[in-house]
C-alpha positions as CSV (number, residue, x, y, z in Angstrom):
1,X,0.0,0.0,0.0
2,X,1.7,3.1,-1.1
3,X,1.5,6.4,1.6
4,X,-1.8,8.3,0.0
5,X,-3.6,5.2,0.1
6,X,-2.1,4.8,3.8
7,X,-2.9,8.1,4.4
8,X,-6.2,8.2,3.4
9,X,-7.1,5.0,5.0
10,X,-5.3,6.0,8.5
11,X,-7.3,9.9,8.5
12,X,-10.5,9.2,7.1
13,X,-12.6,10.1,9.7
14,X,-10.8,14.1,9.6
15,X,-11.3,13.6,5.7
16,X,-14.6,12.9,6.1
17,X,-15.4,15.5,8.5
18,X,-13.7,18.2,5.9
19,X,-16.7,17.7,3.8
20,X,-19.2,16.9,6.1
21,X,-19.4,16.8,10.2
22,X,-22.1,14.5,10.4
23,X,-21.5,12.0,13.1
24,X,-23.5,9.5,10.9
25,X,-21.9,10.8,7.7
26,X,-18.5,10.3,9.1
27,X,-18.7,6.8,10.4
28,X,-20.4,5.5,7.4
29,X,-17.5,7.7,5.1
30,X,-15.3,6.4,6.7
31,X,-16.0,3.0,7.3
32,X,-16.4,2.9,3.3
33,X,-13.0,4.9,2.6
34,X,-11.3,2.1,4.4
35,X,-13.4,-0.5,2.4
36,X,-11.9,1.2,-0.7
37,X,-8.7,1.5,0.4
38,X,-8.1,-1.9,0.9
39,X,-8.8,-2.7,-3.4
40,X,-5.6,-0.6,-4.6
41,X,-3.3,-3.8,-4.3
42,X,-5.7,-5.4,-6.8
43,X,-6.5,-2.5,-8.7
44,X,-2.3,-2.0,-9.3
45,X,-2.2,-5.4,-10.3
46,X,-4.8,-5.2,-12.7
47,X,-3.5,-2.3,-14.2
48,X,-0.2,-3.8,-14.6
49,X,-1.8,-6.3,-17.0
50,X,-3.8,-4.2,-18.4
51,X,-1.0,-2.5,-19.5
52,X,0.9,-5.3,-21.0
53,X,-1.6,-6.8,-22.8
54,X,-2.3,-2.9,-24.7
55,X,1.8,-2.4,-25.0
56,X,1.9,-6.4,-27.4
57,X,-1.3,-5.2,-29.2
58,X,-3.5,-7.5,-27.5
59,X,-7.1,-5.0,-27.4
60,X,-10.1,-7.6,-25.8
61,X,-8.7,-8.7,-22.9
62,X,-8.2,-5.4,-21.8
63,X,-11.5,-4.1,-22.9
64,X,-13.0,-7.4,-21.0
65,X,-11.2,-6.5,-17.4
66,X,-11.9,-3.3,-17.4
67,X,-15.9,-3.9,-18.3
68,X,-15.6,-7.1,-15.8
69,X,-14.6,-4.9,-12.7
70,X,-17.2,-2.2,-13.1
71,X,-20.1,-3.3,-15.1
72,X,-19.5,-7.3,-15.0
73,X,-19.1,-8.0,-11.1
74,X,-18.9,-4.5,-8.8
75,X,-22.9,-3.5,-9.6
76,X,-24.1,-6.9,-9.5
77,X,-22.1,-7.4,-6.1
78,X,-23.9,-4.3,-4.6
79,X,-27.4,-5.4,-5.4
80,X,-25.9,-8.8,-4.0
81,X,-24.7,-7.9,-0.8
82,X,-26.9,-5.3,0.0
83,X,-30.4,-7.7,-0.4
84,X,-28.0,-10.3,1.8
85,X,-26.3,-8.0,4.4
86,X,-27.5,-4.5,4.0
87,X,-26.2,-1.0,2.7
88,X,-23.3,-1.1,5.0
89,X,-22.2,-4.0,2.7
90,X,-21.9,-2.7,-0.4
91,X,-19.2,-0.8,-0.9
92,X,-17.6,-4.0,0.2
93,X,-18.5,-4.9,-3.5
94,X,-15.3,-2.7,-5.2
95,X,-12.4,-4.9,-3.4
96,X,-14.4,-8.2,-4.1
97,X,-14.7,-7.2,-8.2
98,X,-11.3,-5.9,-7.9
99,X,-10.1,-8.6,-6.4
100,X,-12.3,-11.2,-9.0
101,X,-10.9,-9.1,-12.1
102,X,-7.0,-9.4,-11.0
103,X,-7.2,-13.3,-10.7
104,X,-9.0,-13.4,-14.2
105,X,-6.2,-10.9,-15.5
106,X,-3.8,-13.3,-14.0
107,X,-5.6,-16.5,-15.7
108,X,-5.2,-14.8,-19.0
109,X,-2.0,-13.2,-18.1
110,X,-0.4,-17.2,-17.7
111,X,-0.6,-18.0,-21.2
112,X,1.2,-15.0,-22.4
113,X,3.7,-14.9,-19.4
114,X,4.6,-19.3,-20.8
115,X,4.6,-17.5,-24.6
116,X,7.1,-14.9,-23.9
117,X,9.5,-17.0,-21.9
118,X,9.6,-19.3,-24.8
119,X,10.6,-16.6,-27.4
């Protein structure tokens, strides 16, 4: 974790409060900042891939991950874990698609990875 995610995840109730200094408002910001905070491994990952895939010419899979994280798994998560846990839950919905995106970018990562160490 690099230190603005640190940062933001260690003062998010004062970064909260900057905006808003509701009680409510601030545990609930706050609680969902951290939430957030904790997708960046996966996210840098992902990008990572991303990335390499674009710089060999390789245009779908990168299209795919990207569509997968926020339209293929993050909304269906929320509606998910909100009808099973509650509003509180869903912004637990961003790390979980993150984290689902990153180990598909990894399975179609492998095959390229096995190509490249043979050339």
């Amino acid at each position: 974790m690099n230190n603005k995610v640190k940062t933001v995840f260690t003062c998010a109730n004062p970064l909260i409060r900057a905006f808003i200094n509701d009680a409510e408002t601030v545990r609930h910001g706050s609680m969902f900042q951290r939430i957030i905070c904790i997708t960046e491994p996966f996210t840098a990952i992902k990008t990572v891939i991303i990335s390499i895939f674009q710089s060999v010419g390789q245009k779908g899979k990168p299209l795919v991950l990207s569509m997968l994280r926020k339209g293929g798994l993050d909304v269906p998560f929320m509606f998910l874990l909100d009808s099973l846990a509650g509003a509180d839950a869903i912004a637990w919905a961003t790390p979980i698609a993150d984290c689902g995106a990153m180990l598909v970018g990894i399975l179609l990562f492998i095959p390229l990875w096995r190509k490249m160490g043979r050339e």
